[in-house]
PyMOL Python script that loads the backbone (N, CA, C, O; Angstrom):
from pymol import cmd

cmd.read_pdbstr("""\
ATOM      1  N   UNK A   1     152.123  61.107 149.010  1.00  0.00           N
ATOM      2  CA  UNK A   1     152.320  60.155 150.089  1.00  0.00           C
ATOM      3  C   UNK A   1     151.822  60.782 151.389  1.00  0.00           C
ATOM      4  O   UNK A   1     152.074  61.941 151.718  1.00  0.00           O
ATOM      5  N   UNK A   2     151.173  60.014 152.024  1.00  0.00           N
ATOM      6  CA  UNK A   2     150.464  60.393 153.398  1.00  0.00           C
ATOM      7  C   UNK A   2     151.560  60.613 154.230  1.00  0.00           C
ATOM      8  O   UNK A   2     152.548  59.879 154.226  1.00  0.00           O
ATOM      9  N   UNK A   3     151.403  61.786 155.087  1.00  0.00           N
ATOM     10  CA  UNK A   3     152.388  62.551 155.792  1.00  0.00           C
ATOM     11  C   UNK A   3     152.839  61.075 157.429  1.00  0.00           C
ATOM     12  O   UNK A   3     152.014  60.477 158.120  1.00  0.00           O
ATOM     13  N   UNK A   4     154.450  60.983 157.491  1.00  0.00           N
ATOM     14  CA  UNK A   4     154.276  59.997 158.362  1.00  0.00           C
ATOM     15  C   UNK A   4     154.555  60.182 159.865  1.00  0.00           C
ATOM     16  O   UNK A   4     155.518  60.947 159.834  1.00  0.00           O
ATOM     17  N   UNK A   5     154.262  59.915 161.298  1.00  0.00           N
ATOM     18  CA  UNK A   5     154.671  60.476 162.053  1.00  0.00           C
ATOM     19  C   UNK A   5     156.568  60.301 162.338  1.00  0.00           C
ATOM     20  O   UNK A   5     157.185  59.379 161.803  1.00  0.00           O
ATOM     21  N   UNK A   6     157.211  61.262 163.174  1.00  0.00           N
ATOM     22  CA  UNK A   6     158.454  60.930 163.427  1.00  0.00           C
ATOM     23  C   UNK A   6     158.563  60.683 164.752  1.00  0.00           C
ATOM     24  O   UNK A   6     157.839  61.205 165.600  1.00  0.00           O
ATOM     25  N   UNK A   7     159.672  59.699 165.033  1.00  0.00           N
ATOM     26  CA  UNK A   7     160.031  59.445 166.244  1.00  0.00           C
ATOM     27  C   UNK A   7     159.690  60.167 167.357  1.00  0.00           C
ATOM     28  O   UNK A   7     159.165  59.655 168.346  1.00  0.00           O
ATOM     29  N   UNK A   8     159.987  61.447 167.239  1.00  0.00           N
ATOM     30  CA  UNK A   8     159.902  62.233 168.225  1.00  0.00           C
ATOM     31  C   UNK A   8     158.404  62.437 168.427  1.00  0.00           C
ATOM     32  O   UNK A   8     158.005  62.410 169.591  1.00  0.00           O
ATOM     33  N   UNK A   9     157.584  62.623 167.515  1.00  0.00           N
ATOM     34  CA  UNK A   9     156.124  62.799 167.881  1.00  0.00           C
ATOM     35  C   UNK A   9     156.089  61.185 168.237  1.00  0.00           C
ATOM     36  O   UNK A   9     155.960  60.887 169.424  1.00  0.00           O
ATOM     37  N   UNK A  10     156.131  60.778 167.855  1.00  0.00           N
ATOM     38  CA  UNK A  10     155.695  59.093 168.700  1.00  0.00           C
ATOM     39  C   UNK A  10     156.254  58.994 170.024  1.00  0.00           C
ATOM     40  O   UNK A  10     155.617  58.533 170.971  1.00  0.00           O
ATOM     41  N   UNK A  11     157.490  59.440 170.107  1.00  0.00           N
ATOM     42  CA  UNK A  11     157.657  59.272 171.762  1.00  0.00           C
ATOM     43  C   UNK A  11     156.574  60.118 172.806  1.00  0.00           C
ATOM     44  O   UNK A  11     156.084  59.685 173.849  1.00  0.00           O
ATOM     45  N   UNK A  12     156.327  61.729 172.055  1.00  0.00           N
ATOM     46  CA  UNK A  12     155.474  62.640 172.762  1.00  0.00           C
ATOM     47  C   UNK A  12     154.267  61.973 172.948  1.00  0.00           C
ATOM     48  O   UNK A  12     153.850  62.100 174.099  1.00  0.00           O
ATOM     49  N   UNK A  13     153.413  61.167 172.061  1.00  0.00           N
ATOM     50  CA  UNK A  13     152.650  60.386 172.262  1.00  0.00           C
ATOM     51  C   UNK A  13     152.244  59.568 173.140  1.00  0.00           C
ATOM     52  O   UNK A  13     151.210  59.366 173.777  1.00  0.00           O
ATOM     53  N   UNK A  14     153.743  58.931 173.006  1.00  0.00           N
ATOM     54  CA  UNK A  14     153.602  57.463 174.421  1.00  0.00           C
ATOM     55  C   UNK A  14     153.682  58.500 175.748  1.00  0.00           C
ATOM     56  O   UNK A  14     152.737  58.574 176.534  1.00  0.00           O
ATOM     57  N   UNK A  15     154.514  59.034 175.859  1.00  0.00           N
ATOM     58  CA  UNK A  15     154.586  60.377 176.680  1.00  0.00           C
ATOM     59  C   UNK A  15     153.356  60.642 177.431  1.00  0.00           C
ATOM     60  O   UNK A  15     153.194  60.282 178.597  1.00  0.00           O
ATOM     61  N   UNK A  16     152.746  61.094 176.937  1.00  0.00           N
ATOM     62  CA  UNK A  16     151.448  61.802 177.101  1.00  0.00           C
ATOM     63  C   UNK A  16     150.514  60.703 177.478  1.00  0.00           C
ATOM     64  O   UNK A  16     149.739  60.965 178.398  1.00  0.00           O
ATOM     65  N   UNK A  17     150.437  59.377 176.869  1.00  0.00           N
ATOM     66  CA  UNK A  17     149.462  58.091 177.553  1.00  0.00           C
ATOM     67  C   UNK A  17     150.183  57.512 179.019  1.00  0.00           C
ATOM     68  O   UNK A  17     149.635  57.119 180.049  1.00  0.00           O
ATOM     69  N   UNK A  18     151.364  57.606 178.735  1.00  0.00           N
ATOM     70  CA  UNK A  18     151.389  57.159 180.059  1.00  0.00           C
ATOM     71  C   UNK A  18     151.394  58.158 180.799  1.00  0.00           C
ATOM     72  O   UNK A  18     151.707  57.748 181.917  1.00  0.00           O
ATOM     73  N   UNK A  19     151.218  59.300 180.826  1.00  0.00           N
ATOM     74  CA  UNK A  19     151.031  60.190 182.101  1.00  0.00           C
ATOM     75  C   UNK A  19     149.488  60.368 182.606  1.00  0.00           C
ATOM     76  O   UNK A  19     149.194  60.882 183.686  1.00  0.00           O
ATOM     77  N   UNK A  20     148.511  59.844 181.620  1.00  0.00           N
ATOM     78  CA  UNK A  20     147.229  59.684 181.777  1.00  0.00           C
ATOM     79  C   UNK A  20     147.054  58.374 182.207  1.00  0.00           C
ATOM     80  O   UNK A  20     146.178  58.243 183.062  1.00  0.00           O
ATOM     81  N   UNK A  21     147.750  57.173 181.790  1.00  0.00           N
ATOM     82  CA  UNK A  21     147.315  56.490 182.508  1.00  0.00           C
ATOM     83  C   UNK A  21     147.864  56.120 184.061  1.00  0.00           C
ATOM     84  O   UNK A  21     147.634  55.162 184.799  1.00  0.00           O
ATOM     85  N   UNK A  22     148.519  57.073 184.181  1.00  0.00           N
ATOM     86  CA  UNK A  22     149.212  57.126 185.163  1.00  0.00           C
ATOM     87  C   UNK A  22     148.547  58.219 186.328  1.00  0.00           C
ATOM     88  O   UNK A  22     149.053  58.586 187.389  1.00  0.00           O
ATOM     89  N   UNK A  23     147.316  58.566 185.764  1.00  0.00           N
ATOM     90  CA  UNK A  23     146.460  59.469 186.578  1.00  0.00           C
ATOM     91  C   UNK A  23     145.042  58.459 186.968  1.00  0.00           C
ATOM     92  O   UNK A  23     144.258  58.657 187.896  1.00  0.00           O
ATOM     93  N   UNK A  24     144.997  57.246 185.867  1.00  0.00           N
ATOM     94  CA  UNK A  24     143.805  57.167 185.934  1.00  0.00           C
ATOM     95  C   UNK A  24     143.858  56.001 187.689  1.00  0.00           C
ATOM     96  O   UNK A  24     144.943  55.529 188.028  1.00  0.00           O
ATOM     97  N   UNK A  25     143.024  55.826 188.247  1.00  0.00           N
ATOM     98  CA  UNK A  25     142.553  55.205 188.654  1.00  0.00           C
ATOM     99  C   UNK A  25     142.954  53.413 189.443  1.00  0.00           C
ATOM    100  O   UNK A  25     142.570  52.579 188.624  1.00  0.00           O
ATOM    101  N   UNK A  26     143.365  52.944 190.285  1.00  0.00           N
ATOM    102  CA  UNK A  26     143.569  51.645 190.320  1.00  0.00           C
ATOM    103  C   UNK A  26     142.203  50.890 190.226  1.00  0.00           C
ATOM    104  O   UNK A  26     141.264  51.571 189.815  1.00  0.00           O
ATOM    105  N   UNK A  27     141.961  49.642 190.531  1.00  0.00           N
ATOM    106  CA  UNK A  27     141.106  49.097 190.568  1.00  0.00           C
ATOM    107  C   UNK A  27     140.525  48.833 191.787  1.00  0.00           C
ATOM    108  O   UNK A  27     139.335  48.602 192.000  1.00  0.00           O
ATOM    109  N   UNK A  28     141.787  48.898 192.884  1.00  0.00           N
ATOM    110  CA  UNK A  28     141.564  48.856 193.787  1.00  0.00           C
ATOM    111  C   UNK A  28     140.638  50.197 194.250  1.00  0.00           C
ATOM    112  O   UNK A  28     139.491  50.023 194.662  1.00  0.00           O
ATOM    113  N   UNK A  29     141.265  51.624 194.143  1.00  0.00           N
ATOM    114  CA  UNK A  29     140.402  52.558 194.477  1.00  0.00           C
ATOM    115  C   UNK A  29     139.359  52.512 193.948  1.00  0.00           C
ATOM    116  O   UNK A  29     138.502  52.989 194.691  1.00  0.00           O
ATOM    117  N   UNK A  30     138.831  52.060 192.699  1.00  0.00           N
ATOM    118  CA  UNK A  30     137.530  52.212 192.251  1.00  0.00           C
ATOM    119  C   UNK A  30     136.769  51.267 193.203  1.00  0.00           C
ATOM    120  O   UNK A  30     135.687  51.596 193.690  1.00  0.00           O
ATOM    121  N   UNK A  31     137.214  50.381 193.392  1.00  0.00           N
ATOM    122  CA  UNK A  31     136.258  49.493 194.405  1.00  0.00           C
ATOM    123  C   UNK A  31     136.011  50.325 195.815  1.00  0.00           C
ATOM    124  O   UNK A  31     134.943  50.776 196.230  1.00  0.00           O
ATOM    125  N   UNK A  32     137.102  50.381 196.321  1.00  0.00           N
ATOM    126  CA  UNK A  32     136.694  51.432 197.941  1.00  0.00           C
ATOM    127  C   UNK A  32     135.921  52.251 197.383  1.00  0.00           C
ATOM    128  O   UNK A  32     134.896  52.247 198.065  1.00  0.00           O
ATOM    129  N   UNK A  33     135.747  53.342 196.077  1.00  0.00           N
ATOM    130  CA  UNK A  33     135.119  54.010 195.685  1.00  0.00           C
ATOM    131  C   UNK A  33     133.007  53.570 195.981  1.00  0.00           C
ATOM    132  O   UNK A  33     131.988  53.866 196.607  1.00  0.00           O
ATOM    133  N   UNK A  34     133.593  52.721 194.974  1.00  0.00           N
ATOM    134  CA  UNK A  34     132.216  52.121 194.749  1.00  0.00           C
ATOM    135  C   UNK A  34     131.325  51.792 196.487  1.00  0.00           C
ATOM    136  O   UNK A  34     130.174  52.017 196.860  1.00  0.00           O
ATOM    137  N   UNK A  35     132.309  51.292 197.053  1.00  0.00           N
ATOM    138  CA  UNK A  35     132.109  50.818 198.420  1.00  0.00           C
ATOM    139  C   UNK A  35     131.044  51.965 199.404  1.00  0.00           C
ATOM    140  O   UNK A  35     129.959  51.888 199.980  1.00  0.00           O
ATOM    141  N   UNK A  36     132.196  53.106 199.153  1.00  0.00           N
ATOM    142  CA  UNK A  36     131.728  53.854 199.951  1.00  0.00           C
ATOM    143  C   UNK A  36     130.556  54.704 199.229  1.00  0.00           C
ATOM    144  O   UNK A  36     130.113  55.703 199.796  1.00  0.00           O
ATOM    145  N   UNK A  37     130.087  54.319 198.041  1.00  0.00           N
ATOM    146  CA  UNK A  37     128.664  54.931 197.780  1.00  0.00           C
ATOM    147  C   UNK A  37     127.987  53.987 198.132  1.00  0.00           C
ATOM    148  O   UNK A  37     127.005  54.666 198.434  1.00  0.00           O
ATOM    149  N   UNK A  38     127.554  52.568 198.440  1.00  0.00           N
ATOM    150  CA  UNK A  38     126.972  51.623 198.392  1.00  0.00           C
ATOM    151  C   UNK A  38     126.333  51.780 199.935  1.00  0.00           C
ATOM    152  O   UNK A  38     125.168  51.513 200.230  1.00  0.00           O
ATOM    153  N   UNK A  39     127.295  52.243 200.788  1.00  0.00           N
ATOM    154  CA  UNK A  39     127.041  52.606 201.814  1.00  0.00           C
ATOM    155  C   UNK A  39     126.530  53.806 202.676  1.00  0.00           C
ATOM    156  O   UNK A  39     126.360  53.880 203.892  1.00  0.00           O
ATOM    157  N   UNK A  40     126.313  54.845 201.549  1.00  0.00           N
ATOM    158  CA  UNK A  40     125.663  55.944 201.802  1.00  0.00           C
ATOM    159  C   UNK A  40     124.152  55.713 202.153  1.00  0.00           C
ATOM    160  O   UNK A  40     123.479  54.709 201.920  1.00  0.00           O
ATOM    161  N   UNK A  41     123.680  57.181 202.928  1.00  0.00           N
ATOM    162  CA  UNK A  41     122.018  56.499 203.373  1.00  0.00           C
ATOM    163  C   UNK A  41     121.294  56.882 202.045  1.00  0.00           C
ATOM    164  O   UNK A  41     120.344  56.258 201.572  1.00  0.00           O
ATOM    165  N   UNK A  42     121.918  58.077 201.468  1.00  0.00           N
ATOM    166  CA  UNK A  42     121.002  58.929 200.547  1.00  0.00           C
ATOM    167  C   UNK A  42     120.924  57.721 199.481  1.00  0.00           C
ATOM    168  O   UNK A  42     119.823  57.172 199.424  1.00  0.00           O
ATOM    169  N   UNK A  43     121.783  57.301 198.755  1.00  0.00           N
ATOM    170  CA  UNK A  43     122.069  56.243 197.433  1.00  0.00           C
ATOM    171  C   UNK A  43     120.400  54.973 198.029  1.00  0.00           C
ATOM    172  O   UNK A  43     119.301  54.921 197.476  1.00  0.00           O
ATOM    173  N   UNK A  44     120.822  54.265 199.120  1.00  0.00           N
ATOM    174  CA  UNK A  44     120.089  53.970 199.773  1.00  0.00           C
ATOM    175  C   UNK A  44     118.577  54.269 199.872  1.00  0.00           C
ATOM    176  O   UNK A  44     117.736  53.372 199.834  1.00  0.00           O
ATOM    177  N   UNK A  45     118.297  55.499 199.994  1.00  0.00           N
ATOM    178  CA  UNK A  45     117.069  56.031 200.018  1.00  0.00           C
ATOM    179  C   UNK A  45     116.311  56.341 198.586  1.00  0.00           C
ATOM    180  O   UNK A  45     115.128  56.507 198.291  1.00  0.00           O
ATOM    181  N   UNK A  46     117.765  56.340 197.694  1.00  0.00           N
ATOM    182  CA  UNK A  46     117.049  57.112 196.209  1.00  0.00           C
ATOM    183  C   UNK A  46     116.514  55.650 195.784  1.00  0.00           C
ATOM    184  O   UNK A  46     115.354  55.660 195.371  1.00  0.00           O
ATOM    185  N   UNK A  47     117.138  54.429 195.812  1.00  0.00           N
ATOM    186  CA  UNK A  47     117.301  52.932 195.372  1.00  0.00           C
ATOM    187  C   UNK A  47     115.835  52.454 196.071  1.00  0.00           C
ATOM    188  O   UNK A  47     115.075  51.582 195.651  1.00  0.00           O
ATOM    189  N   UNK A  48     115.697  53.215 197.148  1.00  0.00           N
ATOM    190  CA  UNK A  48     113.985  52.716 197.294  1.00  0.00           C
ATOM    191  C   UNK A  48     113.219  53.392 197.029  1.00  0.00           C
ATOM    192  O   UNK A  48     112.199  52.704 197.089  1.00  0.00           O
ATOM    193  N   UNK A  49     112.941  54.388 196.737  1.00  0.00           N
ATOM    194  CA  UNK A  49     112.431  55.537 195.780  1.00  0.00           C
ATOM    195  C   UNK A  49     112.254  54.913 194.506  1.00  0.00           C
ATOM    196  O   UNK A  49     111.267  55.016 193.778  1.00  0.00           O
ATOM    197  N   UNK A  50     113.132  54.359 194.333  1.00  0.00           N
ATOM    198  CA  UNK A  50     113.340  53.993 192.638  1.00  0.00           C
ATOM    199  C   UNK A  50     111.918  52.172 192.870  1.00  0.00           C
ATOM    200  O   UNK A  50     110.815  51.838 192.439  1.00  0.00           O
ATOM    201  N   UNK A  51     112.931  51.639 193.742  1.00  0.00           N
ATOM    202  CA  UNK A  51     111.936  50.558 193.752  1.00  0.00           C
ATOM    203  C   UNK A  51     110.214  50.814 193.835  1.00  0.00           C
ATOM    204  O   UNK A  51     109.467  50.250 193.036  1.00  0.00           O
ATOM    205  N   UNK A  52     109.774  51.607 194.756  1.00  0.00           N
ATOM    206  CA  UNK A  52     108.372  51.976 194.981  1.00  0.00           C
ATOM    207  C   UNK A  52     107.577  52.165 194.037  1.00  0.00           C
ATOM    208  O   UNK A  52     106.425  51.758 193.892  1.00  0.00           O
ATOM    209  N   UNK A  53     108.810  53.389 192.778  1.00  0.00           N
ATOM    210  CA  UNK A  53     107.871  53.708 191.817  1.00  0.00           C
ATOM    211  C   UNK A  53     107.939  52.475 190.849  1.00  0.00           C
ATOM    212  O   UNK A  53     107.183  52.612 189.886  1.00  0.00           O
ATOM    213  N   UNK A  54     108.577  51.433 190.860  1.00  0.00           N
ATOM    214  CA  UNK A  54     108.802  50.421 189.809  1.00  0.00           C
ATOM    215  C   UNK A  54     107.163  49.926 190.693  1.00  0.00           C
ATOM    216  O   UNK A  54     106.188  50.336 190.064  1.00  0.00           O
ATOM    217  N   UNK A  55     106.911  49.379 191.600  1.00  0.00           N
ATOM    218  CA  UNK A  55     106.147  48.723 192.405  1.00  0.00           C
ATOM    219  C   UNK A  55     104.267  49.212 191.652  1.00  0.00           C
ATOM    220  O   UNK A  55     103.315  48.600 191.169  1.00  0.00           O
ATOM    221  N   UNK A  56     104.660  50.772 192.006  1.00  0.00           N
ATOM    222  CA  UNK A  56     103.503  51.274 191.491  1.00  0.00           C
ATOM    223  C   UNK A  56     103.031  51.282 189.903  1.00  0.00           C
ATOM    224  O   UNK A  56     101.926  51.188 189.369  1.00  0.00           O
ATOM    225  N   UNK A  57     104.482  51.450 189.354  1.00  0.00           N
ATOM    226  CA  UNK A  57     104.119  51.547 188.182  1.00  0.00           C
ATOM    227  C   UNK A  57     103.438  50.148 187.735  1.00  0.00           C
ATOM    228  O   UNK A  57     102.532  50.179 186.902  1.00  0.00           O
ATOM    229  N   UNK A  58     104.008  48.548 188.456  1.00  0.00           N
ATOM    230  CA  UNK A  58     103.779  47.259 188.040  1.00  0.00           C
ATOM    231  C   UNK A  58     101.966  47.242 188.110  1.00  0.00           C
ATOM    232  O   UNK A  58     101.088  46.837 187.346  1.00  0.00           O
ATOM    233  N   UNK A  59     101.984  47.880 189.394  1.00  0.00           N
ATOM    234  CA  UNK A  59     100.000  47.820 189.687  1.00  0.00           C
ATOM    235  C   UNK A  59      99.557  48.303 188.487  1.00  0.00           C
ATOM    236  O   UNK A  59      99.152  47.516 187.631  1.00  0.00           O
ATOM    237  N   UNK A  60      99.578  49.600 188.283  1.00  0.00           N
ATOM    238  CA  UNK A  60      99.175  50.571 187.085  1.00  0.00           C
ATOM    239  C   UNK A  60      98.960  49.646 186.075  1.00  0.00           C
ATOM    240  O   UNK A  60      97.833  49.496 185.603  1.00  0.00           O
ATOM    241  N   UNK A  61      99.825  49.072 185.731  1.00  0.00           N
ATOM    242  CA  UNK A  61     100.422  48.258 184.411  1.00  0.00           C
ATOM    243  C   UNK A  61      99.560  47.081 184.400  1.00  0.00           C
ATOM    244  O   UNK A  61      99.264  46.620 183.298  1.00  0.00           O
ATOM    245  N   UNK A  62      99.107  46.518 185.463  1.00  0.00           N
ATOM    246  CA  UNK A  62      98.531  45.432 185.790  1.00  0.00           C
ATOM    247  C   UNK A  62      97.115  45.705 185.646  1.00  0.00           C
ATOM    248  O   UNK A  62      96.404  44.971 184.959  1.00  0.00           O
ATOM    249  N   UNK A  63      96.701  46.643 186.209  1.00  0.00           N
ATOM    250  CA  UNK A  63      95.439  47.264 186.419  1.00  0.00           C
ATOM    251  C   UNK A  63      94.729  47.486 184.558  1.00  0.00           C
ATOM    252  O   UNK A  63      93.746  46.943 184.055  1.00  0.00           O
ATOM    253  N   UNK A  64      95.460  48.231 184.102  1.00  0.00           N
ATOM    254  CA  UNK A  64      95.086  48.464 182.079  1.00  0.00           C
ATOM    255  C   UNK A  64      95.185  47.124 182.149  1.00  0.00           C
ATOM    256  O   UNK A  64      94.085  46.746 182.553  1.00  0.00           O
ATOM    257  N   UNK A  65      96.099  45.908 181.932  1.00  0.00           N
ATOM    258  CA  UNK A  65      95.996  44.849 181.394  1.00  0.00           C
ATOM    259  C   UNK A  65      94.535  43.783 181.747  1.00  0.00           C
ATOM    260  O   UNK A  65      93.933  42.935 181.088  1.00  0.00           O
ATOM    261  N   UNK A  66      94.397  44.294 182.981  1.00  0.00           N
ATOM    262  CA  UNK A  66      92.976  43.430 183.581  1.00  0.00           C
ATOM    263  C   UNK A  66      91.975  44.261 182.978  1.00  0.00           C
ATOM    264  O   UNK A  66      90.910  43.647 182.916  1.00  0.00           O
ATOM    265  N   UNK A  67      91.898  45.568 182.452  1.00  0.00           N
ATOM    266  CA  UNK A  67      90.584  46.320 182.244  1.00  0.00           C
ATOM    267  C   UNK A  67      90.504  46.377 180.673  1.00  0.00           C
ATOM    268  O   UNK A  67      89.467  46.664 180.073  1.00  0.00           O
ATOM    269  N   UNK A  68      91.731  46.069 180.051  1.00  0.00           N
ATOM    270  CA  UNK A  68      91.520  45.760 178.364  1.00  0.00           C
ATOM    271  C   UNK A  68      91.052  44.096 178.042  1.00  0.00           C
ATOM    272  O   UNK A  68      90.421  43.793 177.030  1.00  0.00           O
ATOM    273  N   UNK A  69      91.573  42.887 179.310  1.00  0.00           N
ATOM    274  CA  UNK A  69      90.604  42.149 179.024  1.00  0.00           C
ATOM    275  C   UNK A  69      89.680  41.853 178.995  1.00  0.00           C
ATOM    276  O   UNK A  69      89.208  40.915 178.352  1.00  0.00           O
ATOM    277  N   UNK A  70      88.952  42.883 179.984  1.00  0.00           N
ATOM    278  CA  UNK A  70      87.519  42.934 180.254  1.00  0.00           C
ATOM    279  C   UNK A  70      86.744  43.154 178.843  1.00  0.00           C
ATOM    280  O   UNK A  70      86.110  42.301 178.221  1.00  0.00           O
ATOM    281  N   UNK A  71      86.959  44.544 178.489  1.00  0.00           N
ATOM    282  CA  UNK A  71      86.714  45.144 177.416  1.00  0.00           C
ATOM    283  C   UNK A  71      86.740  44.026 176.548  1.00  0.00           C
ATOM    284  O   UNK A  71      85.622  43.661 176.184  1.00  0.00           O
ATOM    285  N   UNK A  72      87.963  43.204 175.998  1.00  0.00           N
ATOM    286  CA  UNK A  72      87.870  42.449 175.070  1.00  0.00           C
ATOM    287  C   UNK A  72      87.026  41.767 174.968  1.00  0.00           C
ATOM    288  O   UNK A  72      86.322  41.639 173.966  1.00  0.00           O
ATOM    289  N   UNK A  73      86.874  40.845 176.611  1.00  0.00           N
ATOM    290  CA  UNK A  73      85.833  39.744 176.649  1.00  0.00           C
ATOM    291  C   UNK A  73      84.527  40.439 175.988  1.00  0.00           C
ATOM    292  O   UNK A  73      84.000  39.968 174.980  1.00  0.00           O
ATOM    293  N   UNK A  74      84.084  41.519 176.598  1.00  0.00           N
ATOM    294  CA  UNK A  74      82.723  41.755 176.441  1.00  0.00           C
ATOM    295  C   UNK A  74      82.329  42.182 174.940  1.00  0.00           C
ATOM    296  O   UNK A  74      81.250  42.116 174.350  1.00  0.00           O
ATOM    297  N   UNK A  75      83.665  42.668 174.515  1.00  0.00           N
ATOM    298  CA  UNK A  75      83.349  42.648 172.618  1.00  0.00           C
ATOM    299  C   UNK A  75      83.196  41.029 172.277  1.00  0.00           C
ATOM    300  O   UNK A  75      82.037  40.663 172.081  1.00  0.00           O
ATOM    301  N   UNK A  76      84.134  40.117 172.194  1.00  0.00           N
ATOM    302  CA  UNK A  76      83.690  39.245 171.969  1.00  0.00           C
ATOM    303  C   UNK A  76      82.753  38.237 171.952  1.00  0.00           C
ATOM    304  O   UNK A  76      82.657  37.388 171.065  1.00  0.00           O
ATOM    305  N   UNK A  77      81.887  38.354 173.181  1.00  0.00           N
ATOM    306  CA  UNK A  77      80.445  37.820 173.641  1.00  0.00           C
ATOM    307  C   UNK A  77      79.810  38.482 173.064  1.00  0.00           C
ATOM    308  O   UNK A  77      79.319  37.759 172.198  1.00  0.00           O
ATOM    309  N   UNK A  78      79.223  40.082 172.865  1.00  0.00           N
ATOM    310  CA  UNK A  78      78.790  40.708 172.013  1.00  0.00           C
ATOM    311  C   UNK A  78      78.526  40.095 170.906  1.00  0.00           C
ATOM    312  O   UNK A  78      77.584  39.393 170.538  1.00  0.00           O
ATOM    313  N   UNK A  79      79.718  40.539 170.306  1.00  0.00           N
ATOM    314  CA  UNK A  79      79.753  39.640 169.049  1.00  0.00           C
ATOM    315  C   UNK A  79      79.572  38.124 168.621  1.00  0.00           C
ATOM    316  O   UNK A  79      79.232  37.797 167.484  1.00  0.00           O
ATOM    317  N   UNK A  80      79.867  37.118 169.780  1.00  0.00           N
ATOM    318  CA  UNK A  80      79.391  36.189 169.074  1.00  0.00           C
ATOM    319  C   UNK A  80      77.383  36.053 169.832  1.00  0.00           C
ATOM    320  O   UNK A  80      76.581  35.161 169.554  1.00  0.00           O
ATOM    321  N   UNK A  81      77.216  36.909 170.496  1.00  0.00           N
ATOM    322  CA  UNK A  81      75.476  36.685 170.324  1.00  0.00           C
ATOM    323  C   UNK A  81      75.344  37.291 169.289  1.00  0.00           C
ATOM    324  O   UNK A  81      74.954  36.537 168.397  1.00  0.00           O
ATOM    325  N   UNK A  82      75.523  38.588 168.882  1.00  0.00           N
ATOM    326  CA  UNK A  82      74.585  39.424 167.556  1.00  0.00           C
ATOM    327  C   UNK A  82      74.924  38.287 166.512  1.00  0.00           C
ATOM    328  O   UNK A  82      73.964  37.595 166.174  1.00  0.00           O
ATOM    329  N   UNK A  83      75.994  38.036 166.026  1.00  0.00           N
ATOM    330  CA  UNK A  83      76.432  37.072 164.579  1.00  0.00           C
ATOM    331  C   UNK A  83      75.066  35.586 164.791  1.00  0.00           C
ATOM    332  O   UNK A  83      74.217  35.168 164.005  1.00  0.00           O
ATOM    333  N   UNK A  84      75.514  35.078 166.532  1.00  0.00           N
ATOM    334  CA  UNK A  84      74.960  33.710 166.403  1.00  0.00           C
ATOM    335  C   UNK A  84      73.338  34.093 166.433  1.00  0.00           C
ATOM    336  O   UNK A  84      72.652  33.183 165.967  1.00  0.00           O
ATOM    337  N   UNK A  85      72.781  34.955 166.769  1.00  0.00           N
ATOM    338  CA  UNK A  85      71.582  35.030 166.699  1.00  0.00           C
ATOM    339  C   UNK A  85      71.389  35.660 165.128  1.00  0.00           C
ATOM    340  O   UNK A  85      70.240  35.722 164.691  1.00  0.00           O
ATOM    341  N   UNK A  86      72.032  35.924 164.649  1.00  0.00           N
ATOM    342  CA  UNK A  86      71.926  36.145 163.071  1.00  0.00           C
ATOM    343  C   UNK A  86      70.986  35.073 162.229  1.00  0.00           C
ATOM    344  O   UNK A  86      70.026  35.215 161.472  1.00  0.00           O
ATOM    345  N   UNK A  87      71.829  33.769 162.797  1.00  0.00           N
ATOM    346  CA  UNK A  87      71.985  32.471 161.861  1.00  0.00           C
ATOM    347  C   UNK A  87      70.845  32.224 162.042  1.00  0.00           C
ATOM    348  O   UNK A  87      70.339  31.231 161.518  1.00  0.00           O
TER     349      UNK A  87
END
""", "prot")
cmd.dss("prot")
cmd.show_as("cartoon", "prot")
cmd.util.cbc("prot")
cmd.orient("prot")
């Protein structure tokens, strides 16, 4: 038979959760928390940092997509003169 807990370890248990949850956190402080990073300059500065390189990366991204259609087009014209001048 699987070993079962006793009372006393079950109380130490509850014991022990509520003293953790009794450390953790309100909701309220997490919000002032949150608040006062939102309002930092640095957070601020990294968040446009972050945007710029999204910005650049979109060009980049944009830039291959316009230069593989090129490429495509010009295989495909290629190809349909050599085939149609085949016939």
């Amino acid at each position: 038979m699987a070993k079962s807990a006793t009372k006393d370890e079950l109380k130490a248990v509850k014991d022990e959760l509520k003293a953790d949850i009794a450390k953790c956190a309100t909701k309220d402080e997490l919000k002032a928390e949150v608040a006062k990073l939102a309002t930092k300059e640095e957070l601020k500065y990294e968040i446009a940092l972050v945007r710029a390189d999204m910005r650049d990366l979109e060009n980049r991204m944009t830039i291959k997509l316009g230069a593989m259609l090129v490429v495509m087009t010009g295989i495909l014209l290629t190809a349909v003169r050599y085939f149609g001048a085949a016939h």
